[in-house]
N, C-alpha and C positions, 0 to 999 in steps of 0.2 A: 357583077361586082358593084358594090352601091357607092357613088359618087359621095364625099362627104363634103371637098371643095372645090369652087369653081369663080377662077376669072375670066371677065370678059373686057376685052376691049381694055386693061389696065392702063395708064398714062400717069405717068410721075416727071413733073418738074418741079426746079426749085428757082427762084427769080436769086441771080447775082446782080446787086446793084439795081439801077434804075432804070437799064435799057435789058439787061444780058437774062439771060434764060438756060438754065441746065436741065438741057435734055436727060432723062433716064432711063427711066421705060416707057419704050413707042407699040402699045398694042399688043398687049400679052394675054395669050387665052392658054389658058391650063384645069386641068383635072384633075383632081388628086380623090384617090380610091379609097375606101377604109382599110386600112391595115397595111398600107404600101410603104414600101422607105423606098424613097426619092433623092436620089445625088442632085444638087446643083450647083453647078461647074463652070467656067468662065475665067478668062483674065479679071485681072485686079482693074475695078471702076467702071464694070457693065453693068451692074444692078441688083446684083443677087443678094444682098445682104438689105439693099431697100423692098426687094421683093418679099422677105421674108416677114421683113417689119409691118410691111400692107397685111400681108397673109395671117400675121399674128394682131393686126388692128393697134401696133403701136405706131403708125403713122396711116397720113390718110390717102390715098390717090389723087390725083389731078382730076383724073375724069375714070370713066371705068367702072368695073361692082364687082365684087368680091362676095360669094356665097357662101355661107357654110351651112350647113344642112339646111339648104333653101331658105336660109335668112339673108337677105342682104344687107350687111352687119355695118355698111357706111351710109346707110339709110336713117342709121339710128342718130338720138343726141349721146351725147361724149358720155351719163351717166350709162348710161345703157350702155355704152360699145367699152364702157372700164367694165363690167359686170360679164360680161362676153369674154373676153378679154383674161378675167379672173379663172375663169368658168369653166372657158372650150378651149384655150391654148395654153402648152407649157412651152417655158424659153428656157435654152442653153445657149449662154455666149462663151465668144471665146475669154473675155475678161467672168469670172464667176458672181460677182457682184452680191456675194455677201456681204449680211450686214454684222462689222467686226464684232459688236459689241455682245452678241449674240451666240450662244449654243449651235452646233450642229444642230442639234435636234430642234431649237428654236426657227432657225433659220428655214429650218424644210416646214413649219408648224403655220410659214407668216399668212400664204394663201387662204391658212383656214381661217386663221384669225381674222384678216379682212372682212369673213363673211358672217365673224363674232361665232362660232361652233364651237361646243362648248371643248373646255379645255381639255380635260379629262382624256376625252375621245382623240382628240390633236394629237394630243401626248402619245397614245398609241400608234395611228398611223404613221407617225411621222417615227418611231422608233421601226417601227415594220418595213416602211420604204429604207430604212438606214439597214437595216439589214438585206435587205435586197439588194444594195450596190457594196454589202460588205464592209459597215460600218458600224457594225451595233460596237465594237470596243470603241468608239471613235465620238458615242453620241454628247457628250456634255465639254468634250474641246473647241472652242471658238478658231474662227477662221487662220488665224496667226500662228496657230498651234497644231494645224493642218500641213499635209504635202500638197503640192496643185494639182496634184490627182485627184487626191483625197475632198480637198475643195469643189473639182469638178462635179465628183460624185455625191456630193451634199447639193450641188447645182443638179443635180438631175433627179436625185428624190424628188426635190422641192418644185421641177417641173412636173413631176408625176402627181401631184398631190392633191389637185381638182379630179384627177380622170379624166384628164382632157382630151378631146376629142382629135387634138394633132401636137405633137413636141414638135418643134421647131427649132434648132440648131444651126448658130451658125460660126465655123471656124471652131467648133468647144474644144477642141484640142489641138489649137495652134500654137499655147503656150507652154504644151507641155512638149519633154523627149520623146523620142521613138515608141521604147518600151511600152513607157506608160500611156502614151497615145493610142496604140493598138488595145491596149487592157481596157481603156475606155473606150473606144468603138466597139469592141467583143461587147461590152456590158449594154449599150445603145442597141442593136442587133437582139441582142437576147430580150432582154425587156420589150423590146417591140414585134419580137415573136411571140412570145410566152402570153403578152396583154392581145395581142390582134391592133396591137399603137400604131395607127400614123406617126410617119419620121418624116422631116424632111431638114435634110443638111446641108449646106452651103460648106465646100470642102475643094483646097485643091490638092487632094489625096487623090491621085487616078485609082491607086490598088484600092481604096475603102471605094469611091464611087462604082468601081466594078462589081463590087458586093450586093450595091442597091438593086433592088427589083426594075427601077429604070430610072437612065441619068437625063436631065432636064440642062443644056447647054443655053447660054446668056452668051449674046454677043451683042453689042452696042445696043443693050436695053432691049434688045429682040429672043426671041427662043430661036432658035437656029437648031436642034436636035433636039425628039422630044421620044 
């Protein structure tokens, strides 16, 4: 099974004030497989949701390296690690962070845009990935005019929309109900069998983390279950 990410030695603090120090994560080594979905699991304020953020290169480590296909992606300067960033990771939070003013369809279309492709082609995929989470009637309603289902799942086209190399998830469905919460882990699951996608979610669902191929436990910044 061919390794796609790898930490070593991670270490994240944040300085409070002028003396104080918040510890986060003290020494985390992890592997992550191509094609795995990964629970990670923990009390509220061990580090899983900064862990994620390191993994997906929208924050940096104290000390530590983070691999992805044998890149060491915090080696780079910040243009390069946004390009990365664009490129090899998709995010689902649990807030969707659409942008209002925008189309569904626009909205899944922004990654491509960033990379300026041309339009035309945008317009396709991003109609295609809409239909793949069961939104093609759904594609020219702006966020307001959405369910928070419905929102999520315009939030996971648009992580799928590089081909990124790992989706990363954290909490995408803490703001929705039951119901719809499990409809959106069914579709997270599928999608990541169907592609061969790394997943990895930040969830305190015990029944979805028993889903996962294997659960990765955070306790005081440390793995503790792996």
């Amino acid at each position: 099974m061919k390794i796609i990410c790898q930490t070593e030695n991670l270490v994240k603090n944040y300085p409070m004030g002028k003396d104080d120090v918040v510890h986060v994560l003290h020494g985390v080594d992890l592997e992550i497989n191509e094609g795995e979905i990964i629970a990670v699991v923990g009390p509220s304020g061990v580090g899983k949701s900064t862990l994620l953020h390191i993994l997906g290169a929208l924050d940096r480590p104290t000390s530590g390296s983070v691999k992805i296909d044998n890149m060491d992606i915090f080696s780079y300067d910040d243009v390069k690690l946004a390009r990365i960033r664009n490129q090899t990771v998709g995010f689902v939070f649990q807030s969707h962070h659409l942008l209002p003013e925008f189309s569904a369809l626009e909205n899944v279309m922004m990654p491509g845009l960033i990379r300026r492709q041309d339009a035309n082609i945008l317009k396709q995929k991003s109609y295609d990935l809409l239909k793949e989470v069961g939104l093609e009637h759904r594609v020219q309603h702006r966020p307001a005019e959405l369910s928070g289902g419905e929102q999520q799942r315009v939030a996971v086209a648009r992580a799928l929309f590089n081909n990124p190399r790992m989706v990363l998830a954290d909490e995408p469905t803490g703001n929705l109900d039951t119901k719809t919460a499990d409809a959106l882990h069914n579709l997270l699951w599928k999608i990541s069998r169907d592609h061969r996608q790394t997943l990895v979610i930040v969830t305190h669902n015990q029944e979805l983390a028993k889903k996962a191929d294997r659960v990765i436990e955070l306790n005081n910044g440390r793995i503790t279950s792996a």
